[in-house]
Structures are given as structure tokens and as C-alpha cells.
C-alpha positions as CSV (number, residue, x, y, z in Angstrom):
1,X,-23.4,23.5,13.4
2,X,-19.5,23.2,12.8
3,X,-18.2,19.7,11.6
4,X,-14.9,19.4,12.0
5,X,-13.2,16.3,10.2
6,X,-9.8,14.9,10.1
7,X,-8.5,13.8,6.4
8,X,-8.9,15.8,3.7
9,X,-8.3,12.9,1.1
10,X,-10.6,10.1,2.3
11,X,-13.6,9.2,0.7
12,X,-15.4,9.4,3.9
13,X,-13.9,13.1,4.5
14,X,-15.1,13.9,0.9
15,X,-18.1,12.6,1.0
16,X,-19.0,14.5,4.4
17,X,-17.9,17.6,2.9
18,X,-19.9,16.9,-0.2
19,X,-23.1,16.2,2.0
20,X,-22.9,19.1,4.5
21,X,-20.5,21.9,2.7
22,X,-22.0,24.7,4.8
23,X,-21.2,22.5,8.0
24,X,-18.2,20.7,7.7
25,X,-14.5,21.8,7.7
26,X,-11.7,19.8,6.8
27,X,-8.3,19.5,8.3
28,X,-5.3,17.6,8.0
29,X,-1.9,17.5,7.0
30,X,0.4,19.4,6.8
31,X,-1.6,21.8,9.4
32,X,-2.6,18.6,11.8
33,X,-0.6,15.5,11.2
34,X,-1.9,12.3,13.7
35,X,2.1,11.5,13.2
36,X,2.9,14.8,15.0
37,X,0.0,14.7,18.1
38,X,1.4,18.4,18.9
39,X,-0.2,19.8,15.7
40,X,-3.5,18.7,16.6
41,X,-5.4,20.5,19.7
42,X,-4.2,23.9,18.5
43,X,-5.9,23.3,14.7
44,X,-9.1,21.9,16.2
45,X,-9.6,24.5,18.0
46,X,-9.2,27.0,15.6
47,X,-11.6,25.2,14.0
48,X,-14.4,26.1,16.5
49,X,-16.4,22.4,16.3
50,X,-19.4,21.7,17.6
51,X,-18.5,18.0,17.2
52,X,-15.3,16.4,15.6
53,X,-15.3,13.5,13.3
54,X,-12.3,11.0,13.5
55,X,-12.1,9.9,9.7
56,X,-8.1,10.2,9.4
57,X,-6.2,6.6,9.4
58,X,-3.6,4.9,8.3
59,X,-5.6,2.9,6.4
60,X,-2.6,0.5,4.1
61,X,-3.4,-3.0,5.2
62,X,-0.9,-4.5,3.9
63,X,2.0,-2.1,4.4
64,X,1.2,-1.9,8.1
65,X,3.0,-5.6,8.7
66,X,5.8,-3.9,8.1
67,X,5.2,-0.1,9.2
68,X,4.1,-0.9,12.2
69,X,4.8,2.1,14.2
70,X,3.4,4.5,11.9
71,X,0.3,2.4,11.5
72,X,-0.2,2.7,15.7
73,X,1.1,6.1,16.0
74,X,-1.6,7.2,13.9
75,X,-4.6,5.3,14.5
76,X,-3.9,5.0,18.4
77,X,-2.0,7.7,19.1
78,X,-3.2,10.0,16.7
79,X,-7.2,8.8,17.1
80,X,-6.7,9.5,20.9
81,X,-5.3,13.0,20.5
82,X,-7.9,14.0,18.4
83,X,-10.8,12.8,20.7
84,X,-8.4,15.1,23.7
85,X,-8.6,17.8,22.0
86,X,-12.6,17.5,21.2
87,X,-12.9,16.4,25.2
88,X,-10.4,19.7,26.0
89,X,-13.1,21.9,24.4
90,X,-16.2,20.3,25.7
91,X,-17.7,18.6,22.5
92,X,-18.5,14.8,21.4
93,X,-16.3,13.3,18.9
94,X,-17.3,10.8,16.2
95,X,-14.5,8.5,15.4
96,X,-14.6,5.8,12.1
97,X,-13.2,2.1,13.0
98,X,-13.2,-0.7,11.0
99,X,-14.3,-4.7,10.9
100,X,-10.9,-5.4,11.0
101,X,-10.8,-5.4,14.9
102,X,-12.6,-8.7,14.5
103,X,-11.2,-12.0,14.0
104,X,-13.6,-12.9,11.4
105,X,-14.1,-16.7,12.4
106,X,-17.5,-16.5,14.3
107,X,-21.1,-17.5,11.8
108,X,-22.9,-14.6,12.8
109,X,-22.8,-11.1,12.0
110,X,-20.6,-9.5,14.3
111,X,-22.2,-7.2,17.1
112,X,-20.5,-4.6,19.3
113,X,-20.1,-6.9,22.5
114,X,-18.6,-9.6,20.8
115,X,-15.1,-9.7,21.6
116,X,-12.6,-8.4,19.3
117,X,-9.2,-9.9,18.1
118,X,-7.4,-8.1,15.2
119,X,-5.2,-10.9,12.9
120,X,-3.8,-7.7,11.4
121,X,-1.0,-4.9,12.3
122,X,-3.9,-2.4,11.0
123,X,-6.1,-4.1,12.7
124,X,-4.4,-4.3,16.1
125,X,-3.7,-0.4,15.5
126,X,-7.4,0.4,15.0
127,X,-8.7,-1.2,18.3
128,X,-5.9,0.5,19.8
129,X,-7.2,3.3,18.7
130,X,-10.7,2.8,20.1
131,X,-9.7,2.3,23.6
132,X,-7.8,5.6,22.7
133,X,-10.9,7.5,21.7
134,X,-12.9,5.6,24.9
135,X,-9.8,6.7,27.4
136,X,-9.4,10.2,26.2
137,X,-13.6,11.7,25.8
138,X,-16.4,9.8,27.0
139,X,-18.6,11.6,24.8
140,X,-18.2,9.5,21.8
141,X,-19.4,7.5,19.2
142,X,-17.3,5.0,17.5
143,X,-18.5,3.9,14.2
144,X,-17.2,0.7,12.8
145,X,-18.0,0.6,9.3
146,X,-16.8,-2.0,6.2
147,X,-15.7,-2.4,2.6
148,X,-15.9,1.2,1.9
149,X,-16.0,2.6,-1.5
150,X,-16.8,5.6,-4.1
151,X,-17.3,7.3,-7.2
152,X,-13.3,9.0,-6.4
153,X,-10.5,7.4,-4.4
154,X,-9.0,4.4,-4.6
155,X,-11.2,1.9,-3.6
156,X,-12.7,-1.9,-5.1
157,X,-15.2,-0.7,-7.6
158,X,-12.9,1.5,-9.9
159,X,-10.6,-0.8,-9.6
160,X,-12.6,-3.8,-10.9
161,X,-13.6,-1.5,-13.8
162,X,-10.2,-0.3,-15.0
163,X,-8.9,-4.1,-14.8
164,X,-12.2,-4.9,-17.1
165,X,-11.1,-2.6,-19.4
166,X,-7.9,-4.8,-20.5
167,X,-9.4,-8.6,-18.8
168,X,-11.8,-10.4,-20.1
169,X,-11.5,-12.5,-17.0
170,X,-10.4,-11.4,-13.3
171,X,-9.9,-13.7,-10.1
172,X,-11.8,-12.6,-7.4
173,X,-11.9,-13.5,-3.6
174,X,-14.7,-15.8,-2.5
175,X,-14.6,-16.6,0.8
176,X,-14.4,-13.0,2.9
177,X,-17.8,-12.5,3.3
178,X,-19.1,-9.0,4.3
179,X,-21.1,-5.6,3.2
180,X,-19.8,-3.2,0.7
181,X,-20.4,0.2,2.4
182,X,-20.8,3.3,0.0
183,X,-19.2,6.7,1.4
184,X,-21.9,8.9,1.2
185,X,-24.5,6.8,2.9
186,X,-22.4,6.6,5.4
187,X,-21.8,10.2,5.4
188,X,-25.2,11.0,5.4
189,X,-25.7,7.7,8.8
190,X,-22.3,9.8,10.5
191,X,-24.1,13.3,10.0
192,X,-27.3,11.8,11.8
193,X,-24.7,10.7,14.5
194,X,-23.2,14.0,14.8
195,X,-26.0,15.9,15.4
196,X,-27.6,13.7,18.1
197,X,-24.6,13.9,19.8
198,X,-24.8,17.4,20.1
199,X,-29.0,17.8,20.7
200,X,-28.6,15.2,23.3
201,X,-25.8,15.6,24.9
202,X,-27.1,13.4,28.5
203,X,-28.5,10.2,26.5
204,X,-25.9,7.6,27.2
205,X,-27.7,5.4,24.9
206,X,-26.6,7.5,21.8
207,X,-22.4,7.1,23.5
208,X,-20.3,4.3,22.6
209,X,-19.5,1.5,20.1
210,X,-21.6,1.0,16.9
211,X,-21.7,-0.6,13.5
212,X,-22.7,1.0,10.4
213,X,-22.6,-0.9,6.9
214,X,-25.0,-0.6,4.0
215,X,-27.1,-3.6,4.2
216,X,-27.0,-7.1,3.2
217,X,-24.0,-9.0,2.2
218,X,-21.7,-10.9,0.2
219,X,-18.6,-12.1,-0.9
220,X,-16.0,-10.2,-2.8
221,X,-16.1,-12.5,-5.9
222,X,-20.2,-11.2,-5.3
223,X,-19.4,-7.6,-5.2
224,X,-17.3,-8.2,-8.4
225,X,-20.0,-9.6,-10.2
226,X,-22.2,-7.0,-9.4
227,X,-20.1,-4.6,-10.6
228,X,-19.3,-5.7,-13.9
229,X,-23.3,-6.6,-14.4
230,X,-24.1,-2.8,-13.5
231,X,-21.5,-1.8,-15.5
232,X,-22.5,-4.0,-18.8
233,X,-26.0,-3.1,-18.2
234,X,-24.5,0.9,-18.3
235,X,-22.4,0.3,-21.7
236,X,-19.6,-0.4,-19.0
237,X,-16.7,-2.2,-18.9
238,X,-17.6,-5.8,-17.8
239,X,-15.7,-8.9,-17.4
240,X,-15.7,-12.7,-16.4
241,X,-15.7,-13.4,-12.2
242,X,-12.9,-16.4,-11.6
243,X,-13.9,-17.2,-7.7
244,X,-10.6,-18.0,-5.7
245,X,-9.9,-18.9,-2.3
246,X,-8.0,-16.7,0.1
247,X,-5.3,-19.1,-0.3
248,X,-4.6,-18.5,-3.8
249,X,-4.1,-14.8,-2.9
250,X,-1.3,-14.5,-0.1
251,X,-1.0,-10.8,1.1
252,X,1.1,-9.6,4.3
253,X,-2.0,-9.2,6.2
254,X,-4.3,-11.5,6.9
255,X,-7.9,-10.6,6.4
256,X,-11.1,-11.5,8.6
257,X,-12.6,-14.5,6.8
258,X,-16.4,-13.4,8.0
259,X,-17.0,-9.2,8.6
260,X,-20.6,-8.9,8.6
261,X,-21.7,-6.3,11.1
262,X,-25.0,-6.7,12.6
263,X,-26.1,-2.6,12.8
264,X,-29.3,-3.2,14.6
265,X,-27.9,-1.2,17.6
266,X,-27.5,1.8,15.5
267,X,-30.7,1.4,14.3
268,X,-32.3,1.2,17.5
269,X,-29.8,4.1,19.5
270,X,-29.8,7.0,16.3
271,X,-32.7,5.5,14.3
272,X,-30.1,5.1,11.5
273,X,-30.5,2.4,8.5
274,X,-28.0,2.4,5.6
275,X,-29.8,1.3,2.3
276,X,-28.8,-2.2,0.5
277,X,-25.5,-2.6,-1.0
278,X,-27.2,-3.6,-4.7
279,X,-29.0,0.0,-4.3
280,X,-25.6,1.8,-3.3
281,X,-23.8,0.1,-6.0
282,X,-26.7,1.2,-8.9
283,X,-26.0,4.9,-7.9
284,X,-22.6,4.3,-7.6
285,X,-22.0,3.1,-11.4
286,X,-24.8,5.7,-12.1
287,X,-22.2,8.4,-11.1
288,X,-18.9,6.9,-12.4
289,X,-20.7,5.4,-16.1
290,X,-20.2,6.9,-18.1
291,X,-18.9,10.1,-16.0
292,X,-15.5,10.7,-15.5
293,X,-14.3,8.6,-12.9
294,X,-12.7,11.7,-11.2
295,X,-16.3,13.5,-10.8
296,X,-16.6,15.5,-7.8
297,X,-18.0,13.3,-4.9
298,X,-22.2,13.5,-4.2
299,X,-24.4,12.6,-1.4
300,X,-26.9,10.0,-0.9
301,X,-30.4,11.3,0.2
302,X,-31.7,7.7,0.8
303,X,-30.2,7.0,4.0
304,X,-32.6,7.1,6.8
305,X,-32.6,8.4,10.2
């Protein structure tokens, strides 16, 4: 099966390259720029997919107040080119969201019929986006995932560990509660997705809106913590957790307060379950301590489905 994905920088991209690298081909810029939605159906389809994953976004929160139209024109405009040009040649496409579509003020975890209501200009853009995706190819799956990290890019964990190598203290966020999601589980859960898609192409029950986060949940002050215990327990860096509120650290977007995703629907539509976020994190810090922290990416083998 051919995988094409959009992104070649991503962690998600990497990581789905990593996991299947006799499946999956990567595109992006400067051959297909979502900013340019005339570069796009011509490179897919030179591609030859059997399925197209979405993974490309403009994904700088905070730089989105105020680049608004670059934020929408690629993660509407872009997203719902992509899924046309899947649609144009007859195959599903997968397409990666994000928790920020949710207000974050409700006590539950958040499931796929509960109403969204972005409090963010990257937000706003990424549920643009889905209706995008929805509008342009029915056969899809739209996967909002969480807090993603890994071993490469630029994500939470590496930068907890090169501010412990100079702190002996850092101030962490502790009330956005939510679940640290570790690219190449969720590589391995998009994968699984893929390729039901394509075996079944007349199950509507495998179509539409799901959430996929490793399990469990915390607080970023939490995921801190854990970090810097795996870390010291590695001959890592490893420093104090100061717990703030959200208030004590103003950014230009606002983030949801509460972005659990409840996943059982993935579970129960692709038979899909991402393993704990403690478990992710151990192999995690296993790959980055005391390895170079620009080792190629790997693949998780304990995520079922």
C-alpha cells in the first residue's frame, strides 16, 4: 500500500515514515505548499496513494493571533485541498486535528459530539479545516490527537531537558490538564486507520471524527515532573517543578484549560488503543538518554489495533 503524507518535517510525518518506510512517501514544500492549493492535486497524484494522510499544519499557536491568514489558508484551505485531491482520485484521506477545537471548560473528557469552540486563531483555523476535509471527501477520518511529542523536533520533552541542563528550578503550567501523545504511537494508531480505510471501504462506522491520545492524563507541571524523574533515573538532566497558574504565563493564544480526549470511539470503530503516557515517556527518554537528541526517529510496536 502507498501512504502518501503531507509534511516532511513533522514529527508525526517522521514518525510515519519511520514506522512504514516501504509504504509511505512524503511530500511537501517546495513541491506542494498548502499556501499555494495549485501545487497540490498534481503532486498527489504523482504520488499514486492508496490513502493520503493530512499531517501538514500550521501548527505556531501563538504566532497565529497575529498571522491569521496564513494560519487559515493552510489548515482550511490547504487541509481541504488535500482531501480534493484524495476525493479527485478515488481514495480515503486521513487528516490530523487537534484538541484545540475545544473550548476546554467542560469536566469531562472531551468526545467527538461534544460541541466545539476554538478560543484560539489556530484553533479556529483547525476546525475550519475539518469542515474542509468533511466538505471536500466523505471518505475520511479525522483524527484529533494532543500534546504531541518526540525523540526529534521541537516539542515539550527536549525542551524541559535542555532548560534542566542550566535550571535547577523551572516554572511549569498546572492547570491545562490533558494527555501527552508520543508520535510514533500515534503513527503506528494512524497506520491502523489507514489501512481500514482502504480494506473497508463501505463501513461508515470506520468514516468520520475521532480522538486518539496515549492514555491517561495530567497536567503540564505533571508531564514536567515526569520528565525530569525519567531523566534523573537515566543519569539525565533533572530539575525542580515550580507549579504556576495559566495566569502567571500570558501568551497571545489562549489555551483550553481541560483537553482530555475520551478515545473510546476509536477503540470501538478501528480497535485502536494508544498505550499510557508514563509508558510512552520511558521509551521516549530511553531513546533521547543518553542518545543524541537528534537520533533518527523509531516506531512504537506497543500500540494496539
Amino acid at each position: 500500500m502507498r501512504i502518501v503524507v503531507t509534511g516532511r518535517e513533522g514529527q508525526v510525518a517522521q514518525a510515519l515514515a519511520a514506522a512504514a518506510p516501504d509504504e509511505v512517501v512524503l511530500v511537501g514544500r517546495p513541491d506542494l505548499d498548502l499556501e499555494r492549493p495549485e501545487t497540490i492535486a498534481a503532486v498527489i497524484a504523482a504520488a499514486r496513494p492508496d490513502v493520503v494522510v493530512s499531517a501538514a499544519a500550521y501548527t505556531a499557536v501563538d504566532q497565529a493571533e497575529s498571522d491569521r491568514e496564513s494560519a487559515f489558508a493552510v489548515n482550511e484551505t490547504g487541509a481541504g485541498a488535500v482531501a480534493a485531491a484524495a476525493r479527485a482520485l478515488g481514495v480515503p484521506v486521513v487528516h490530523v486535528s487537534t484538541d484545540y477545537v475545544f473550548p476546554g471548560t467542560q469536566a469531562e473528557p472531551y468526545r467527538e459530539s461534544d460541541a466545539v469552540g476554538p478560543v484560539s486563531v489556530y484553533g479556529l483555523s483547525k476546525e475550519a479545516g475539518e469542515r474542509a476535509v468533511a466538505a471536500a471527501n466523505p471518505d475520511h477520518a479525522i483524527l484529533r490527537t494532543a500534546w504531541v511529542y518526540a525523540p526529534y523536533g521541537k516539542n515539550f520533552v527536549r525542551t524541559m531537558l535542555r532548560l534542566a541542563e542550566t535550571r535547577d528550578a523551572v516554572r511549569v503550567v498546572a492547570d491545562q490538564e490533558g494527555a501527552p501523545s508520543y508520535a510514533p504511537d500515534l503513527a503506528t494508531a494512524i497506520l491502523a486507520v489507514a489501512r481500514n480505510l482502504v480494506a473497508r471501504p463501505d463501513e461508515p462506522a470506520l468514516r468520520g471524527i475521532f480522538h486518539m491520545t496515549n492514555a491517561g492524563e495530567t497536567t503540564w507541571a505533571g508531564f514536567a515532573e515526569a520528565i525530569f524523574a525519567g531523566s534523573a533515573a537515566r543519569g539525565g538532566p533533572k530539575a525542580a517543578v515550580e507549579p504556576i497558574p495559566t495566569s502567571d504565563y500570558p501568551t497571545p493564544a489562549r489555551r483550553p484549560a481541560q483537553s482530555r480526549l475520551d478515545c473510546s470511539k476509536l477503540a470501538a470503530a478501528h480497535g485502536v488503543v494508544l498505550p499510557d503516557w508514563r509508558d510512552a515517556l520511558s521509551r521516549c527518554l530511553d531513546r533521547l538518554l543518553p542518545a543524541a537528541a537528534d537520533e533518527a526517529p523509531e516506531t512504537s510496536r506497543e500500540t494496539r489495533s
